[in-house]
N, C-alpha and C positions, 0 to 999 in steps of 0.2 A: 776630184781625187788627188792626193797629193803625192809627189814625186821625191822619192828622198836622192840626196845627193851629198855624198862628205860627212851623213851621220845630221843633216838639215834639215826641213822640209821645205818647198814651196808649192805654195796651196793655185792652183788656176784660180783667177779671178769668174766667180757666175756672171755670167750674163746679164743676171735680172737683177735690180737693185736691192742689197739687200736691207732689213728691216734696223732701223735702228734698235739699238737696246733703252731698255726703261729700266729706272732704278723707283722705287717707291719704299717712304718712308712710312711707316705702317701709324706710326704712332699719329700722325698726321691725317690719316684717311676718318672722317666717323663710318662706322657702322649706318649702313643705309636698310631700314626696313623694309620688308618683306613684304606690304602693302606699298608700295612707293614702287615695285616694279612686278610683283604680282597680282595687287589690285587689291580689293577690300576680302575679296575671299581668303585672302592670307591670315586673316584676324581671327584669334577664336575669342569670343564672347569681349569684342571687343579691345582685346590686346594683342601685340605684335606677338609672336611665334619667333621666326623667319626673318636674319638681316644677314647681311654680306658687305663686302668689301672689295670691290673690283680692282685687282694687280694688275692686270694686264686683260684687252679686250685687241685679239689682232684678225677676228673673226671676217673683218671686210678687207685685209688684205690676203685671207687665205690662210690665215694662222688661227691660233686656238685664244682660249678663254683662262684664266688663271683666276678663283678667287679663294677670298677665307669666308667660310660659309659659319653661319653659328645660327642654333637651335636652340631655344629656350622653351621646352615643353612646361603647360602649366602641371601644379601639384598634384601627384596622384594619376596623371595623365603621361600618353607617349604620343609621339608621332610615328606614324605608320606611311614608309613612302613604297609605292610599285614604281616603277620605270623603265624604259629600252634608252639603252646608249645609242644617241646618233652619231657619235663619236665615240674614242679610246678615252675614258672617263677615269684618271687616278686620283684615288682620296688618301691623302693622310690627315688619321684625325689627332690633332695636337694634343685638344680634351676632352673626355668623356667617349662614345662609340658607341658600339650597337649593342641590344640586351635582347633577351626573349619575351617571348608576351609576360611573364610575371616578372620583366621590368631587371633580369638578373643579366650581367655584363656577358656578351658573349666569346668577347676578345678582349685584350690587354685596355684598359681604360687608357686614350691620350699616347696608344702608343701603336695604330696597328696603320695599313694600309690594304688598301683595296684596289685592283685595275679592274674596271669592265669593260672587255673589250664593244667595238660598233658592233650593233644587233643585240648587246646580252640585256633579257628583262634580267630584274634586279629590285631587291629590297632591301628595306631598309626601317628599324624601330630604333627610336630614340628617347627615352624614357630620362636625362638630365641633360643639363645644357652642354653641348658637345659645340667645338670648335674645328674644323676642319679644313684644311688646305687641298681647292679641288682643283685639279686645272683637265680641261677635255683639249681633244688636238684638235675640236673642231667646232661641231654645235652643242649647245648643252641637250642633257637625257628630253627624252617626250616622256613626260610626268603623267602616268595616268591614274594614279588618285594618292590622294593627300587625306589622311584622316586623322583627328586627334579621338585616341582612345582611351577609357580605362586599364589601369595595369592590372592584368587576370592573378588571383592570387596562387600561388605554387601549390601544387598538391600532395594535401594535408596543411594546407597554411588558411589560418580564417579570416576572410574578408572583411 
């Protein structure tokens, strides 16, 4: 807690060591696929989905996750995610975002954000390649199903 004095501040030194800072040059990092850390089920019909980019990982010191997450749904298709946050889960999505089953945007494309708090299930459809910056303050979501779907067509709109 900091103590002001003379319009100052000095901060008490914590106790416990604290964490250093990371700088990451983004342009530098590649995109790591979505089978390379969730295994072949990541793949539909054979091609990645699903890659990220790890900013920061301070999960064994007691700190959170930080990455840029990007979905590349195939043509005609969405990704459909359910999940509970095991953590306080904030997404800004830089591009693209969430749409309704016939695939129409349901927030500002590339401009919205989302918190879920630990304990909230949660979804999520993705119907173009969307870019997001997600960082949790702790573990990432328990993912309980991943589906690639067809986009339902709007009603009165012909399939």
């Amino acid at each position: 807690m900091p103590i002001c004095h003379n319009n100052s501040f000095t901060f008490h030194r914590f106790k416990e060591k604290a964490m250093a800072s990371i700088h990451v040059d983004l342009d530098s990092l590649d995109w790591t696929p979505g089978s390379a850390y969730k295994g072949l089920d990541a793949l539909y019909e054979g091609r990645e989905v699903f890659w990220r980019k790890v900013l920061s990982d301070r999960r064994q010191q007691g700190g959170g996750l930080a990455v840029l997450s990007k979905i590349c749904p195939p043509p005609g298709k969405m990704v459909k995610t359910i999940a509970v946050a095991r953590s306080e889960e904030h997404v800004f999505n830089l591009r693209g975002g969430r749409v309704n089953k016939s695939g129409k945007p349901i927030e500002a494309p590339g401009n919205s954000y989302t918190l879920n708090p630990t304990g909230q299930p949660h979804s999520a459809m993705i119907a173009t390649e969307n870019i997001a910056l997600v960082i949790y303050s702790g573990e990432t979501d328990d993912v309980k199903s991943v589906e690639i779907v067809d986009i339902e067509p709007a009603l009165g709109q012909v399939a």
